[in-house]
C-alpha positions in Angstrom: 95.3 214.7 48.8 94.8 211.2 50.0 96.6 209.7 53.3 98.6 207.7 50.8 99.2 210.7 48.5 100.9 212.5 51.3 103.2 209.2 52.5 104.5 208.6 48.7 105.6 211.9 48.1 106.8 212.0 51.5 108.9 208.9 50.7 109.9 210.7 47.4 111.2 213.9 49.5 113.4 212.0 51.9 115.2 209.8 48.8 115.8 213.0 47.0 117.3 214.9 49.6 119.4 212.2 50.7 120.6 211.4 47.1 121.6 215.4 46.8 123.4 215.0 49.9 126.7 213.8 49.7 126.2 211.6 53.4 124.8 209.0 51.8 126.2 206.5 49.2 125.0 207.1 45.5 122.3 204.2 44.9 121.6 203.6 48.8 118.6 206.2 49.2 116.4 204.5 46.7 116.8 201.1 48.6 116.1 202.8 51.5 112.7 204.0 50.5 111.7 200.9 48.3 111.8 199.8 51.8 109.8 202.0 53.5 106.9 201.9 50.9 106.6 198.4 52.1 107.4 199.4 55.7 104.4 202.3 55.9 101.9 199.0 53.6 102.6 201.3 50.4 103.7 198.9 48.4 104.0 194.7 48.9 107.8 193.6 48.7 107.2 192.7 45.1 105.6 195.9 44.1 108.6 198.0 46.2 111.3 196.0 44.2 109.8 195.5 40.9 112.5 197.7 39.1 115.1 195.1 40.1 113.4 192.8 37.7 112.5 195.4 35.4 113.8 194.3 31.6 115.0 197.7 31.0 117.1 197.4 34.2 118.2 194.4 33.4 119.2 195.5 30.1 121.0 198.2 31.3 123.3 196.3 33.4 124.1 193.7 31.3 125.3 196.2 28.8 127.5 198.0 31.4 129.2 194.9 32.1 129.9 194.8 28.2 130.8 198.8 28.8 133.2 198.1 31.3 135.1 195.5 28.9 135.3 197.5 25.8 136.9 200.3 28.1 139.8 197.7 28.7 140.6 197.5 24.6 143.0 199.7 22.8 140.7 202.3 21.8 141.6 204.9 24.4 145.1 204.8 23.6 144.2 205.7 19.6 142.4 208.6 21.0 145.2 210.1 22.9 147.5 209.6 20.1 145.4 211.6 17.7 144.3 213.9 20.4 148.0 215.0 20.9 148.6 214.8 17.2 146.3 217.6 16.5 147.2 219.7 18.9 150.7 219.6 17.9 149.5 220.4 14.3 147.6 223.6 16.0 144.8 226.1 13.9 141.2 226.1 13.9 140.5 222.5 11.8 142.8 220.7 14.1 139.8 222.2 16.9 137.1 221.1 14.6 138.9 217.3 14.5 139.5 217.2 18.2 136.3 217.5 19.0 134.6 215.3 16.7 137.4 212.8 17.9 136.3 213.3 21.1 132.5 213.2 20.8 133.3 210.3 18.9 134.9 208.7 21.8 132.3 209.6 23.9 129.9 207.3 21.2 131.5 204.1 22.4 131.9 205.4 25.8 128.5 206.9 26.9 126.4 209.8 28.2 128.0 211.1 31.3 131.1 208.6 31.7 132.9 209.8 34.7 135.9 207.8 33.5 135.9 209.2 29.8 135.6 213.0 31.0 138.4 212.9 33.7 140.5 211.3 31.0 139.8 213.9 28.7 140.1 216.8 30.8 143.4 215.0 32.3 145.0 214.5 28.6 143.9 218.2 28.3 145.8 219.6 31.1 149.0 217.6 30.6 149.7 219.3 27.2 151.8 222.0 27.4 150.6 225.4 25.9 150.8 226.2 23.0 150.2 229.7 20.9 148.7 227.6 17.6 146.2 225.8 20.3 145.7 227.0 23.9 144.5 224.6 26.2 142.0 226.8 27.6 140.9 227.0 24.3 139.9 223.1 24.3 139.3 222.6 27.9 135.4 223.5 27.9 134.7 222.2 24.4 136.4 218.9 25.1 135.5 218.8 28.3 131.2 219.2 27.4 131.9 216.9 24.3 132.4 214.2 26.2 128.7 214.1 26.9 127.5 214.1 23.4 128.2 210.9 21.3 128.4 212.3 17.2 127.6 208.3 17.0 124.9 208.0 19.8 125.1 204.2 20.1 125.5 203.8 23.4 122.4 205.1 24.6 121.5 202.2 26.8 120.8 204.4 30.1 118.6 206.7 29.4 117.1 204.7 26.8 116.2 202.5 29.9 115.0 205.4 31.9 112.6 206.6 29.2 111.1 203.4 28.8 110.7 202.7 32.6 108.7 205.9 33.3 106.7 205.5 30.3 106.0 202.3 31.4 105.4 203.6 34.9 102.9 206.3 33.6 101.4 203.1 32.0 102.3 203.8 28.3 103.4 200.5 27.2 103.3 201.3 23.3 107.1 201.4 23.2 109.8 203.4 21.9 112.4 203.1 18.8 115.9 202.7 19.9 117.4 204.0 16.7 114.4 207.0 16.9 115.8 207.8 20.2 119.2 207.8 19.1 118.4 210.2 16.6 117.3 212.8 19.6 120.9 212.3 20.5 122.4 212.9 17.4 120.4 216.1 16.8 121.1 217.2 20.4 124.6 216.5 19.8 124.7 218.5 16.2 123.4 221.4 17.9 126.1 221.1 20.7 128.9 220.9 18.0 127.5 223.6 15.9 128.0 226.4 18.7 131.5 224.9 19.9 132.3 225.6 16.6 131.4 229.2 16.3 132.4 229.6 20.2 136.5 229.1 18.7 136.8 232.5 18.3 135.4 233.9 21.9 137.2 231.2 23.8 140.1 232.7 26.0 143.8 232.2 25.4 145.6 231.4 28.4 148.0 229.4 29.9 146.0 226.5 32.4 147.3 226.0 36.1 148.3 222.5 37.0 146.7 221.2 40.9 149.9 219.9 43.0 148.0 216.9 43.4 148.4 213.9 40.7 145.2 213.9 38.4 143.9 210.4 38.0 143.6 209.4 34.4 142.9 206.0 34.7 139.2 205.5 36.2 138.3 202.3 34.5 139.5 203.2 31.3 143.1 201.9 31.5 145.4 201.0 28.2 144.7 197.7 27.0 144.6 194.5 29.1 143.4 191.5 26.8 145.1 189.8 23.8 143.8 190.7 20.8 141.8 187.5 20.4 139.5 189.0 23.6 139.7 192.9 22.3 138.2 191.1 19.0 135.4 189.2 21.1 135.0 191.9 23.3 134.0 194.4 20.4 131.7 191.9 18.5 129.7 191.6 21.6 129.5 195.5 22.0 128.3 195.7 18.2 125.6 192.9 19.0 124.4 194.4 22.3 123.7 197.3 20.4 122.2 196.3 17.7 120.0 193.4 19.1 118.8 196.9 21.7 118.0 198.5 18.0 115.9 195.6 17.1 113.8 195.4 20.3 110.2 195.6 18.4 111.7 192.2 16.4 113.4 190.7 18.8 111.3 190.9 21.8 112.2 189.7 25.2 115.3 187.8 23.9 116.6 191.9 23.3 116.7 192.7 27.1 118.6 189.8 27.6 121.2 190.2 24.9 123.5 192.5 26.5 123.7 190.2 29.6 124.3 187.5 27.3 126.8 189.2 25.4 129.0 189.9 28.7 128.7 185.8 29.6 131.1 185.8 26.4 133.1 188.0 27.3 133.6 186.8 30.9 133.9 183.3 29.6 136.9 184.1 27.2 138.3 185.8 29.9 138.3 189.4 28.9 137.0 190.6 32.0 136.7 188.6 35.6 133.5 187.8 37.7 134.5 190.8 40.5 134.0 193.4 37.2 131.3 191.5 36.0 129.7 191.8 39.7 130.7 195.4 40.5 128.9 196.9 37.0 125.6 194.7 37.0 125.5 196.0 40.9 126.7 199.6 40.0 125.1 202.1 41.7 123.5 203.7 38.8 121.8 200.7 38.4 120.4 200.5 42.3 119.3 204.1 41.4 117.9 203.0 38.4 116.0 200.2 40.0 115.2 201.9 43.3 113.3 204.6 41.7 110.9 202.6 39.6 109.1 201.4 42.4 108.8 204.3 44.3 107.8 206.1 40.6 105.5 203.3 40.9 103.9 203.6 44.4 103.2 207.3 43.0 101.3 206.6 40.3 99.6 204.1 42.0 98.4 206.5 44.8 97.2 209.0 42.3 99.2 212.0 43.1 100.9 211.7 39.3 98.2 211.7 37.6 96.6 214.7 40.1 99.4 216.7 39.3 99.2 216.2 35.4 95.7 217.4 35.5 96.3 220.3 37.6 99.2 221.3 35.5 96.9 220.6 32.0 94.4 222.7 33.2 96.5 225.4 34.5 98.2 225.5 31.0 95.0 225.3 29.0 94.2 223.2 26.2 95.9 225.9 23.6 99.1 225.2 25.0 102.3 224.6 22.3 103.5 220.8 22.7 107.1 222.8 21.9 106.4 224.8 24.8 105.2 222.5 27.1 108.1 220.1 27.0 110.8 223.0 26.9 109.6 224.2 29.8 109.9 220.8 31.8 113.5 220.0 29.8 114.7 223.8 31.6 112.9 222.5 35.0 114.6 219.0 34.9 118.3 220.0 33.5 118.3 223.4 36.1 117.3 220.9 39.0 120.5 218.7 37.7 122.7 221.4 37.5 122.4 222.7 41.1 121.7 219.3 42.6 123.6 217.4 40.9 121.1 214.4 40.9 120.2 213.6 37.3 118.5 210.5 38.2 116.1 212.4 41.2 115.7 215.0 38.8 114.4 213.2 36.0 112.1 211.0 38.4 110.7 214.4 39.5 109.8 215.9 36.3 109.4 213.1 33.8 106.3 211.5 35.6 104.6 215.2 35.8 105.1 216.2 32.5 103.9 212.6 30.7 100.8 212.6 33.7 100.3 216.4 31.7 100.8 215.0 27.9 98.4 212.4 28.6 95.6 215.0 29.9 95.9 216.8 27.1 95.5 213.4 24.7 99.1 214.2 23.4 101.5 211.5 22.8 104.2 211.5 25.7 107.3 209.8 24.1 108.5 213.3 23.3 108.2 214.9 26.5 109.7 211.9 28.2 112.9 211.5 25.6 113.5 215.3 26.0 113.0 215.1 29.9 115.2 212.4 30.6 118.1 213.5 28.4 117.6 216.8 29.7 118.9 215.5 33.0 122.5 214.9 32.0 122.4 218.0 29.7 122.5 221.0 32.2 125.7 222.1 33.4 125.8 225.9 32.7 127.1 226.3 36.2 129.9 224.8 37.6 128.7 223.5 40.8 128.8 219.6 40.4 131.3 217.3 39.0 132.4 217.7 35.0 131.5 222.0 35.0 133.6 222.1 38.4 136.7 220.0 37.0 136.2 222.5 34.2 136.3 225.6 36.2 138.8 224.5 38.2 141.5 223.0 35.8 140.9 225.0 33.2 141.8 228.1 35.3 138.8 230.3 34.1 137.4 232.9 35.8 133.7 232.7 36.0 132.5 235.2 33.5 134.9 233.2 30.7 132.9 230.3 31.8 129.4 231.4 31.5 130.3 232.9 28.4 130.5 229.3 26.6 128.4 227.6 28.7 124.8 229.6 29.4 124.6 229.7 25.2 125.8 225.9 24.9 123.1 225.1 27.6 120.3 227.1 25.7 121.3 225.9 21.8 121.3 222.0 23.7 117.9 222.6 25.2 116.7 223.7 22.0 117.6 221.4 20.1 116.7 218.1 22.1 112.8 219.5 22.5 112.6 220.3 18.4 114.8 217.1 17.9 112.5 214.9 20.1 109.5 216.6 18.8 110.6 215.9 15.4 111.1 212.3 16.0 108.3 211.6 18.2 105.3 213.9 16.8 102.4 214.0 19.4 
């Protein structure tokens, strides 16, 4: 490896460690090395910082800003009221119509919502138990379907990510929105097809309460706008989305749609500039940005595309494309699961495993859709976040946990690599 090899990864070490630990604010350690790629003559300041202009980026957090509105409509408190409805009623279809109530909650409010699941698993563990419907009967299923939209059209982060590495790797040939949405939707079949058959193995007991108050508010309060703004609100969610579906027709103007679409909203005064501010500066969207240039200064230095040709010729030109990319999916969703880093994890893997596709003259949009997804799709154990809350308020002991979980997290990765292989043939 070359002097500038070794520095790069170097650079790539230090940001992931310091994003896995839990010293250092969430979207500071990509900043921090964007500026030391220009500090050790890696990168020039435009190079270090060019995800921060990045369309997908700015895509991205325009359509959070619109995210963050549409949180502040009614729709939350219709989902409560027929979450508590069914339960009441009790039996195994009222299961089946909780959680496609849930997942499609989860449609309008995103892959990996920290405010939808603590809601959800709040709501959950508030209702008292009952014999026809144990709560610890819903609080995994729930709790997991919260990541997996039956409506997958709020795929606006990872769709970003995806297209930012590919672009990275420098695959500019593009990817369909609505094809990618349809990985999710498969993903998310597969994920309601073994919650389904799980009913009858989940356990049936009471669920301890913490002492502590359980915030169920996290930017996804009751309504706060008059109906005239909830209106405007969700017209401008429908045509961020759909101008993001049309991206091959619309162009440029498409990355710029959801940022215009939250100007309206702003200006008719359903949400104020310090929201507007905090979401388009998120740190998800630092991370987001942060990492594309270091991504960048890797590809640039060669060590990507080494390590794609070492791992193609390990492999050997008979390897199975299904193979191939399931292996990665398992690397990139294990490394989120113990890290708890879904960003650094997909920034490790994806770049390797589309360095690798290209090697072996395969189309990469498969392996890069099932890698980034992958990254919010691991959870079998409960060490970070949503599988801790989980654990923890569902009152499960560990074996009752895994039981649900390690075949959830096998039937998921399954079915994203033959769903993304499906929809993106190499």
């Amino acid at each position: 490896m070359t002097l500038q090899m070794i520095l790069a990864l170097g650079i790539l070490i230090l940001m992931i460690v310091m994003i896995m630990s839990d010293k250092f604010a969430f979207g500071a350690p990509p900043v921090f090395a964007c500026l030391l790629l220009v500090a050790t003559g890696l990168s020039t300041v435009q190079e270090a910082f060019a995800g921060f202009i990045n369309p997908s980026v700015v895509m991205v957090a325009g359509f959070m800003v619109v995210m963050a509105a549409l949180m502040k409509t009614s729709f939350i408190a219709k989902v409560q009221t027929t979450m508590i409805s069914l339960v009441n009623k009790g039996g195994y279809k009222s299961y089946a119509l909780l959680l496609i109530v849930v997942m499609l909650g989860a449609s309008l409010a995103g892959m990996g919502s920290t405010g939808y699941y603590v809601l959800i698993l709040s709501l959950v563990s508030t209702i008292p138990y009952n014999k026809k419907m144990p709560t610890s009967k819903l609080m995994m299923p729930l709790g997991f379907a919260t990541n997996h939209p039956l409506v997958p059209i709020n795929v606006a982060l990872t769709y970003g990510v995806t297209v930012s590495v590919l672009e990275t790797a420098g695959f500019t040939t593009g990817v369909s929105m609505f094809k990618f949405a349809i990985v999710n939707f498969i993903l998310s079949l597969g994920f309601l097809a073994w919650s389904l058959v799980a009913y009858k193995m989940l356990p049936d007991h009471p669920i301890t309460q913490d002492d502590e108050e359980t915030p169920t508010d996290q930017g996804l309060a009751v309504s706060m706008m008059t109906p005239t703004q909830e209106k405007i609100t969700i017209a401008m969610f429908i045509i961020s989305v759909i101008g993001m579906m049309m991206m091959s027709q619309l162009g440029n103007f498409a990355y710029v749609l959801p940022g215009l679409a939250a100007s309206v909203i702003l200006f008719t005064g359903g949400i104020d500039f310090r929201s507007v501010r905090d979401n388009m500066g998120a740190p998800v969207i630092l991370m987001m940005a942060g990492v594309i240039g270091v991504a960048d200064a890797l590809a640039n230095s060669g060590f990507t595309k080494l390590i794609g040709d070492w791992v193609a010729h390990s492999l050997g030109t008979n390897m199975s494309p299904f193979v191939l990319i399931l292996i990665f999916v398992l690397l990139t969703s294990t490394s989120a699961t113990f890290t708890g880093s879904n960003m650094g994890s997909v920034f490790i893997f994806a770049p390797i495993v589309i360095a690798t596709c290209i090697s072996l003259n395969w189309n990469p949009t498969a392996a890069a859709v099932a890698v980034v997804i992958s990254g919010w799709n691991g959870g079998y154990m409960p060490v970070d976040g949503m599988p801790a809350m989980i654990l923890g308020m569902g009152n499960y002991k560990l074996p009752e946990f895994w039981k649900y979980s390690v075949p959830m997290y096998l039937v998921r990765v399954l079915a994203l690599t033959v769903g993304a292989l499906l929809v993106f043939p190499v």
